[in-house]
ZADRENNU-674741 format. One record per residue (C-alpha): residue number from 1; x, z, y. Coordinates in Angstrom, 2 decimals, padded with zeros to 5 digits. Layout:
<rec><pos>NUM</pos><X>X</X><Z>Z</Z><Y>Y</Y></rec>
...
END
This chain:
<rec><pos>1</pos><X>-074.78</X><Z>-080.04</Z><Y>143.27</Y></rec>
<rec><pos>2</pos><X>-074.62</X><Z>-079.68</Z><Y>147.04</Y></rec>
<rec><pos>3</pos><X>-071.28</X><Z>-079.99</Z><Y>148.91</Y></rec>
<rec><pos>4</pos><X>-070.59</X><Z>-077.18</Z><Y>150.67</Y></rec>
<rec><pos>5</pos><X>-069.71</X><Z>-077.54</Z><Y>154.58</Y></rec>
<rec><pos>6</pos><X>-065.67</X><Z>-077.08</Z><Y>154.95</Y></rec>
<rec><pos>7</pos><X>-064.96</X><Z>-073.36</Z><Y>155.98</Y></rec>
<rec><pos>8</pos><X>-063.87</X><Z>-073.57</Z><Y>159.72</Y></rec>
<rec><pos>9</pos><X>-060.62</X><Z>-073.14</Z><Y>160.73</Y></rec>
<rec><pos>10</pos><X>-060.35</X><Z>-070.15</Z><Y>162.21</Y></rec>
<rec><pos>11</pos><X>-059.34</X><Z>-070.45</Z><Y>166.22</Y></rec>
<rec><pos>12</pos><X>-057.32</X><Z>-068.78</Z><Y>167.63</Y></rec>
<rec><pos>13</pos><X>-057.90</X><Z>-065.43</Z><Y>169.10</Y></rec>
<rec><pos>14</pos><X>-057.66</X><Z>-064.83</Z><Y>173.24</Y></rec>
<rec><pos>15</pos><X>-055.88</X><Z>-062.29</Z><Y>174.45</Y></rec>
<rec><pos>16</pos><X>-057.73</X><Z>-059.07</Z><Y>175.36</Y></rec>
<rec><pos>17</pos><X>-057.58</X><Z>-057.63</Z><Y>178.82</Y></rec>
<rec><pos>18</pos><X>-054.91</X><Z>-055.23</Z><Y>177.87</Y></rec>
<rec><pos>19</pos><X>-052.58</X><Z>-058.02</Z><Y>176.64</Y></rec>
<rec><pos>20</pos><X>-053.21</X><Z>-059.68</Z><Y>179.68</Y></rec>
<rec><pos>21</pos><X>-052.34</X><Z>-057.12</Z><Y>182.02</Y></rec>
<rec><pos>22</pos><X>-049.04</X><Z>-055.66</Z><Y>180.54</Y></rec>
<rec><pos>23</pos><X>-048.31</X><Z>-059.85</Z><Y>180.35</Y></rec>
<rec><pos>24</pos><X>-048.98</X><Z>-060.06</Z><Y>183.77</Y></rec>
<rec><pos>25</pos><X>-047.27</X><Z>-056.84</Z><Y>184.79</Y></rec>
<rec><pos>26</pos><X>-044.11</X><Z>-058.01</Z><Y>182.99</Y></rec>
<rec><pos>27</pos><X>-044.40</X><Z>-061.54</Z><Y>184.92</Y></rec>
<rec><pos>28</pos><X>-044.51</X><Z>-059.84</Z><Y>188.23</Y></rec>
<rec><pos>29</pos><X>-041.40</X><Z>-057.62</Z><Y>187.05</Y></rec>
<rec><pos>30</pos><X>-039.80</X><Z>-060.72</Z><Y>185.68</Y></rec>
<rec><pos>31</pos><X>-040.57</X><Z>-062.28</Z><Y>189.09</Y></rec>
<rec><pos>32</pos><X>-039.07</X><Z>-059.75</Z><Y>191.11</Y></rec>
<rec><pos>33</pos><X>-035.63</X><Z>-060.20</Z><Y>189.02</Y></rec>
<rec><pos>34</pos><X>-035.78</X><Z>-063.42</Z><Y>189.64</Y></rec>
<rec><pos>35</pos><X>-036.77</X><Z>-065.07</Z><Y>186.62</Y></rec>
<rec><pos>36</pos><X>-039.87</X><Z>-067.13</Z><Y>186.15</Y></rec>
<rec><pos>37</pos><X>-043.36</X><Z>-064.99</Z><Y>185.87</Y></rec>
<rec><pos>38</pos><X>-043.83</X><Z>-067.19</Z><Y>182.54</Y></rec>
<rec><pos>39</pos><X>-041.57</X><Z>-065.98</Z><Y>180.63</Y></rec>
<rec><pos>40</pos><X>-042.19</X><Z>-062.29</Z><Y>180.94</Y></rec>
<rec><pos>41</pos><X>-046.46</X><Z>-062.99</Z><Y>179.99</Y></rec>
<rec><pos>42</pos><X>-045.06</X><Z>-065.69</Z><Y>177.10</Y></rec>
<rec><pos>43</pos><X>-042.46</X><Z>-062.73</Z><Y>176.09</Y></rec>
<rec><pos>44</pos><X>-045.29</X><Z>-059.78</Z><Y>176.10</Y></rec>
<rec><pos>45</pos><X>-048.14</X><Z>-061.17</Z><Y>174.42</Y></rec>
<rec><pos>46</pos><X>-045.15</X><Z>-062.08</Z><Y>171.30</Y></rec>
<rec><pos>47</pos><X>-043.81</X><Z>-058.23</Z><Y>171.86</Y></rec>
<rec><pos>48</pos><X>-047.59</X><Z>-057.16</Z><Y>171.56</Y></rec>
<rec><pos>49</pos><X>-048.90</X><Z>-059.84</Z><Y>168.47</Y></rec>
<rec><pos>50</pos><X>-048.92</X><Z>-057.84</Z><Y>165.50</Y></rec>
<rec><pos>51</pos><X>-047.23</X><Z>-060.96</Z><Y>163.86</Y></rec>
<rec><pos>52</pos><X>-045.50</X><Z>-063.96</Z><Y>164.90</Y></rec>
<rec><pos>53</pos><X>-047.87</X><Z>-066.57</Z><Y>166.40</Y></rec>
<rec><pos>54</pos><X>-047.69</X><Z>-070.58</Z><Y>166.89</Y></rec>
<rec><pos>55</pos><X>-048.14</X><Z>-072.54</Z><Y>169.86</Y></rec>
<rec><pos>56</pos><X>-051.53</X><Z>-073.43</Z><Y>169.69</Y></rec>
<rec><pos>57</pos><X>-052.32</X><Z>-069.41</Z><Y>169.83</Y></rec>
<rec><pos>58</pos><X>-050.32</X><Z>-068.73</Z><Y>172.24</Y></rec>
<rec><pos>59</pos><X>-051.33</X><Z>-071.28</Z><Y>174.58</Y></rec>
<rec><pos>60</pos><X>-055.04</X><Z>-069.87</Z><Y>174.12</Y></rec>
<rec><pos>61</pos><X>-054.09</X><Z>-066.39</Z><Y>174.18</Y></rec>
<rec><pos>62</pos><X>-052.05</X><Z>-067.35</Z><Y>178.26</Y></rec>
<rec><pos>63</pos><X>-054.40</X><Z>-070.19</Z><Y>178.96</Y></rec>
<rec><pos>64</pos><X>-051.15</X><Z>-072.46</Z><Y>179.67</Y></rec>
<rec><pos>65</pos><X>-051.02</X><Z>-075.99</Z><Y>179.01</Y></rec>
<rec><pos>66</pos><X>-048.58</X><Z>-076.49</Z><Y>175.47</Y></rec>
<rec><pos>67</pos><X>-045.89</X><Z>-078.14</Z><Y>178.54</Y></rec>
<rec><pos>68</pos><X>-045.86</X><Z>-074.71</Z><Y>179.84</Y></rec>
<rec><pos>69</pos><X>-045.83</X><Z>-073.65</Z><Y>176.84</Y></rec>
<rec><pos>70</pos><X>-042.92</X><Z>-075.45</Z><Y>175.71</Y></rec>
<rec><pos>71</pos><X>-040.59</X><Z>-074.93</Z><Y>178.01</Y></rec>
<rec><pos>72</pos><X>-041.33</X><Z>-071.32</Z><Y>178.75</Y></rec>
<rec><pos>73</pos><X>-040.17</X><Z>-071.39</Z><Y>174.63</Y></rec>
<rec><pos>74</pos><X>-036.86</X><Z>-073.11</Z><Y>175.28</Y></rec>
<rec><pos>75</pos><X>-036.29</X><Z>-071.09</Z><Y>178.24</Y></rec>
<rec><pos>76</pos><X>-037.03</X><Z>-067.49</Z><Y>176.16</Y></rec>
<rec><pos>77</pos><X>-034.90</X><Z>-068.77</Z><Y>173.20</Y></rec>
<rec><pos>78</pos><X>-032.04</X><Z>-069.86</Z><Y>175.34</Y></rec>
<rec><pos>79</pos><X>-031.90</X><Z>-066.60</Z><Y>176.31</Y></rec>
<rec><pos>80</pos><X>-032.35</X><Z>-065.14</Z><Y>172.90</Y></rec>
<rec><pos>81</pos><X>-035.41</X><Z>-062.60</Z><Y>173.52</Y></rec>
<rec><pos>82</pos><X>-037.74</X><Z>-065.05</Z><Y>171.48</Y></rec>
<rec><pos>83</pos><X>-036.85</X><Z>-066.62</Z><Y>168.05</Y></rec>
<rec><pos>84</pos><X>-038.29</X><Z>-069.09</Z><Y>165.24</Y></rec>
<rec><pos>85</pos><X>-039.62</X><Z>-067.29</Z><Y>162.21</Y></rec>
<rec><pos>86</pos><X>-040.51</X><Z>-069.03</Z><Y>158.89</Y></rec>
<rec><pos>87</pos><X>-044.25</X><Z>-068.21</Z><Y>158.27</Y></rec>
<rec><pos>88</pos><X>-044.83</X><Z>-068.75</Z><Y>154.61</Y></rec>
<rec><pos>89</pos><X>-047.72</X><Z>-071.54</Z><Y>153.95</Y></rec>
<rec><pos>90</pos><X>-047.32</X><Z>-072.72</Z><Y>157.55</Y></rec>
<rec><pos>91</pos><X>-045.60</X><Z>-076.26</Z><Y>159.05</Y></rec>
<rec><pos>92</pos><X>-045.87</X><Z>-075.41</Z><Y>162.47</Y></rec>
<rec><pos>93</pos><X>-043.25</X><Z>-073.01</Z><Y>163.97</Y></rec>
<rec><pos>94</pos><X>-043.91</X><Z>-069.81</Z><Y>164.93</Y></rec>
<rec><pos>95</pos><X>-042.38</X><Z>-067.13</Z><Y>167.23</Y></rec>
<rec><pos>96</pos><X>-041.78</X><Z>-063.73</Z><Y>167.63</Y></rec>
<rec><pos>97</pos><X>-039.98</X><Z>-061.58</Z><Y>170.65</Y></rec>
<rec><pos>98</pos><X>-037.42</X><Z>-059.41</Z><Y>170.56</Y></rec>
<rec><pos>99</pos><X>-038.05</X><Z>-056.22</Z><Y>170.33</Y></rec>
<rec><pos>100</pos><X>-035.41</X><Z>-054.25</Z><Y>171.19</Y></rec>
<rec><pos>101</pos><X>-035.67</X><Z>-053.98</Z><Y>175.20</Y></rec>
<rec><pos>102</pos><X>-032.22</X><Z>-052.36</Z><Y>175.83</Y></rec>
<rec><pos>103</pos><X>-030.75</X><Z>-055.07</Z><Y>173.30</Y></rec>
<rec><pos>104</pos><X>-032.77</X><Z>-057.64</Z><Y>176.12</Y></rec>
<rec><pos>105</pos><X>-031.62</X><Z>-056.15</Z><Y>179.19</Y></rec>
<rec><pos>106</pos><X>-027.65</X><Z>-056.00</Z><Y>177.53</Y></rec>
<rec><pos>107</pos><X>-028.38</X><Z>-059.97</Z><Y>177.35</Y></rec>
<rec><pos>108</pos><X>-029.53</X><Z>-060.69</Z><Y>180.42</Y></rec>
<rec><pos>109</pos><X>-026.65</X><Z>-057.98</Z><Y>182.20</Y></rec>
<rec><pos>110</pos><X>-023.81</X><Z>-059.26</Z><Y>180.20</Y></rec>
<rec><pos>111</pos><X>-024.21</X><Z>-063.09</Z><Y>180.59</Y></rec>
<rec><pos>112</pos><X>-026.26</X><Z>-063.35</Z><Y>183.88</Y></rec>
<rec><pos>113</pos><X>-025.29</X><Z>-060.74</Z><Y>186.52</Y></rec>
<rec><pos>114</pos><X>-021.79</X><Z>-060.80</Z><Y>185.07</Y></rec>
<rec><pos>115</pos><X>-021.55</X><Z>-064.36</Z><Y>186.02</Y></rec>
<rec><pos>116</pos><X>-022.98</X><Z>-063.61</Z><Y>188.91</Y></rec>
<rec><pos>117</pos><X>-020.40</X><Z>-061.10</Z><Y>189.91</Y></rec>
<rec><pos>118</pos><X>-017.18</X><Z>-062.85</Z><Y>188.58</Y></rec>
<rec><pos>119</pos><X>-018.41</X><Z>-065.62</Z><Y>190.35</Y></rec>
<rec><pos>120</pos><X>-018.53</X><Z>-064.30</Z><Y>193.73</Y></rec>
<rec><pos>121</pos><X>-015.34</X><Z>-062.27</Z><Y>192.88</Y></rec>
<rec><pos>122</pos><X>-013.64</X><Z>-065.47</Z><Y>192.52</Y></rec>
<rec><pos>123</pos><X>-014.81</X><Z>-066.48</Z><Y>195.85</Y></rec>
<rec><pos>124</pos><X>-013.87</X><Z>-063.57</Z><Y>197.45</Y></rec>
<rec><pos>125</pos><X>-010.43</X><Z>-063.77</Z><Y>196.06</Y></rec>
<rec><pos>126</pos><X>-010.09</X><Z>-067.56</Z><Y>197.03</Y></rec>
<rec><pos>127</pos><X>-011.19</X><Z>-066.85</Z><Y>200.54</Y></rec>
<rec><pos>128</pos><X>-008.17</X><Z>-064.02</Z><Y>200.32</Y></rec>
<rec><pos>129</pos><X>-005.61</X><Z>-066.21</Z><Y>199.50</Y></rec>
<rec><pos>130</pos><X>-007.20</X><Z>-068.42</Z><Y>202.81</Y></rec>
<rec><pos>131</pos><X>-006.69</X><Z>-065.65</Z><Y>205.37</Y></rec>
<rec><pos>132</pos><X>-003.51</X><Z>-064.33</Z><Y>204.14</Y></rec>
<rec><pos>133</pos><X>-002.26</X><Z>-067.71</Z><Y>204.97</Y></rec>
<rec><pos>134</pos><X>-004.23</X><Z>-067.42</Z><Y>208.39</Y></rec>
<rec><pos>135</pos><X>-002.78</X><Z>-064.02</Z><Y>208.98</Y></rec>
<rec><pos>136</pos><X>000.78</X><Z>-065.80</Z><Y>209.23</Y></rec>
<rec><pos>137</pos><X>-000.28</X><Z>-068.17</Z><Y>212.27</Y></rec>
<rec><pos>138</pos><X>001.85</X><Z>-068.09</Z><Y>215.44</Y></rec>
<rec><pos>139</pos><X>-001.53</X><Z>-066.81</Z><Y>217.37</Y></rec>
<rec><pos>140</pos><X>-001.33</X><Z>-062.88</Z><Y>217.74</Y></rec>
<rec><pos>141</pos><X>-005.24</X><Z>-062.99</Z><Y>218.17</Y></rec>
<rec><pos>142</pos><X>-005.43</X><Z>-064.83</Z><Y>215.15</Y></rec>
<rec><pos>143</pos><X>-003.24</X><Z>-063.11</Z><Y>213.03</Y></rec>
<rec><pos>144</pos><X>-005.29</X><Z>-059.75</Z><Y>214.05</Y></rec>
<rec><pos>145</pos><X>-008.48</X><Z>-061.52</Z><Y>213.21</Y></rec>
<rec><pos>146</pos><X>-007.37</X><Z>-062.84</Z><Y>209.45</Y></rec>
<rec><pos>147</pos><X>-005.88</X><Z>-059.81</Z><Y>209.25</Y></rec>
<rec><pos>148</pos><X>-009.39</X><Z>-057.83</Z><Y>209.59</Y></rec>
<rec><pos>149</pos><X>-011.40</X><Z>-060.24</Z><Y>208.14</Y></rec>
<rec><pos>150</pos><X>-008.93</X><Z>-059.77</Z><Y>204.87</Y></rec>
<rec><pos>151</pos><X>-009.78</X><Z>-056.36</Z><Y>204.45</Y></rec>
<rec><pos>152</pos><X>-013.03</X><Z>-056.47</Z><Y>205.03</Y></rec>
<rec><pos>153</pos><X>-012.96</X><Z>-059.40</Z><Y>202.14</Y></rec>
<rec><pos>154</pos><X>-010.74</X><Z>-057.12</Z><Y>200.41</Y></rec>
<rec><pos>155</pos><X>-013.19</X><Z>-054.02</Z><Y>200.40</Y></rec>
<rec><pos>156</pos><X>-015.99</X><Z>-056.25</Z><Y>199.26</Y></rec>
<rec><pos>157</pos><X>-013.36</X><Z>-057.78</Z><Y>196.20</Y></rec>
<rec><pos>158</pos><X>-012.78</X><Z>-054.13</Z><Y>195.35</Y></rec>
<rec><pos>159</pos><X>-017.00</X><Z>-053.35</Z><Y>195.46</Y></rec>
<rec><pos>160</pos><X>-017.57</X><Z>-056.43</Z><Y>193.08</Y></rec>
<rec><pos>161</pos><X>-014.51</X><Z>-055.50</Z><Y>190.70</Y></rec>
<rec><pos>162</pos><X>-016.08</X><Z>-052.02</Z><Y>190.51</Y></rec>
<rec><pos>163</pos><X>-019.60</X><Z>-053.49</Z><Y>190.08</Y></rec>
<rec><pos>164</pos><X>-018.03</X><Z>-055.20</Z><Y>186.84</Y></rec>
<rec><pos>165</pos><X>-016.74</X><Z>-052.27</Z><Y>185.26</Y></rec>
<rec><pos>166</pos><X>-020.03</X><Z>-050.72</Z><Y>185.94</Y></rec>
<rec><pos>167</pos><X>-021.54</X><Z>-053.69</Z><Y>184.11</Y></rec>
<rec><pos>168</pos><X>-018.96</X><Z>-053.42</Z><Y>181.54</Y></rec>
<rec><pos>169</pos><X>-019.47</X><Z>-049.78</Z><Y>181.15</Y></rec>
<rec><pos>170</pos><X>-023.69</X><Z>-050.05</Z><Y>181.10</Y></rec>
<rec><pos>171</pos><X>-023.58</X><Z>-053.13</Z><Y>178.62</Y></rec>
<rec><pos>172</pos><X>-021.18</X><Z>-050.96</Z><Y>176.42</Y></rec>
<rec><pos>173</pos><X>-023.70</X><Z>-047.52</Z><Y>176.19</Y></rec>
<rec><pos>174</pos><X>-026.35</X><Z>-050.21</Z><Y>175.41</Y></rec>
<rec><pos>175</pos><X>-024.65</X><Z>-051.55</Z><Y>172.69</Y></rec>
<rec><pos>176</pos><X>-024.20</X><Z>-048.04</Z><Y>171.19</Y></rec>
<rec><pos>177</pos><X>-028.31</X><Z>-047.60</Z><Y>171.09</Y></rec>
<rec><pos>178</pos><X>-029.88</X><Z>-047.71</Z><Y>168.14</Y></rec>
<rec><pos>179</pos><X>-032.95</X><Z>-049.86</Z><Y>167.33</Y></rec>
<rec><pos>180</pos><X>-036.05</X><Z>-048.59</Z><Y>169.40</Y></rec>
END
């Protein structure tokens, strides 16, 4: 009896010209909010897949090399919009996106920007404590000028404090949505 030739393995689909725009248009938004264009095309083509894909599939579907490929992964994990799932009959790992965008953007606002702001709030309050100090010197035209430049420091202090609370107050109504 004949052998029969081994059934191919099937390989792995590109993506269609659809997937590749919305990736793209994601990268350029990504881009623009200053994350890498990478990770919004890796992150759109998993929102799109109509089930978690591996590597190899991936990489064809972007035409990236699996370096990219890699760290783009880390990179979208770290930030918890991409995530491991357990494909049954499959070794190799496989990954799916988050879907929930509001649940994405509360991730990015609460732990980015937030930083972002306390960070520069912290400045701003350090450089505070520096002019007050200034505004005590013996010099009448430097007293007047710490004295200025701490409330125009103050003013921005106050805009960043209110910019948290804004944060605050967005990341909390996101929170309260329900899945999408």
């Amino acid at each position: 009896m004949p052998e029969s030739a081994p059934s191919p393995v099937p390989r792995p689909a590109s993506a269609s010209p659809a997937e590749l725009r919305a990736a793209d248009a994601v990268g350029a938004l990504m881009e623009l909010w200053g994350f890498k264009r990478q990770l919004g095309r890796t992150w759109t083509v998993l929102f799109l897949a109509e089930r978690p894909l591996a590597a190899p599939e991936l990489c064809e579907r972007l035409q990236i090399s699996t370096g990219l490929l890699s760290m783009t992964l880390a990179e979208l994990r770290a930030w918890e919009v991409v995530r491991i799932v357990p494909v049954p009959g499959e070794r190799r790992e496989h990954y799916e996106a988050e879907t929930h965008v509001w649940r994405m953007v509360r991730q990015v606002l609460g732990r980015r920007e937030r930083r972002a702001l306390e960070e520069a709030l912290a400045a701003f309050e350090a450089a505070l404590v520096e002019l007050r100090r200034e505004a005590a010197d013996a010099d009448p035209a430097a007293r007047a000028a710490a004295r200025f430049r701490a409330q125009r420091l103050a003013r921005l202090a106050a805009f960043t404090r209110g910019g948290l609370g804004l944060l605050k107050a967005l990341s909390d109504t996101l929170a309260g949505r329900g899945p999408e």
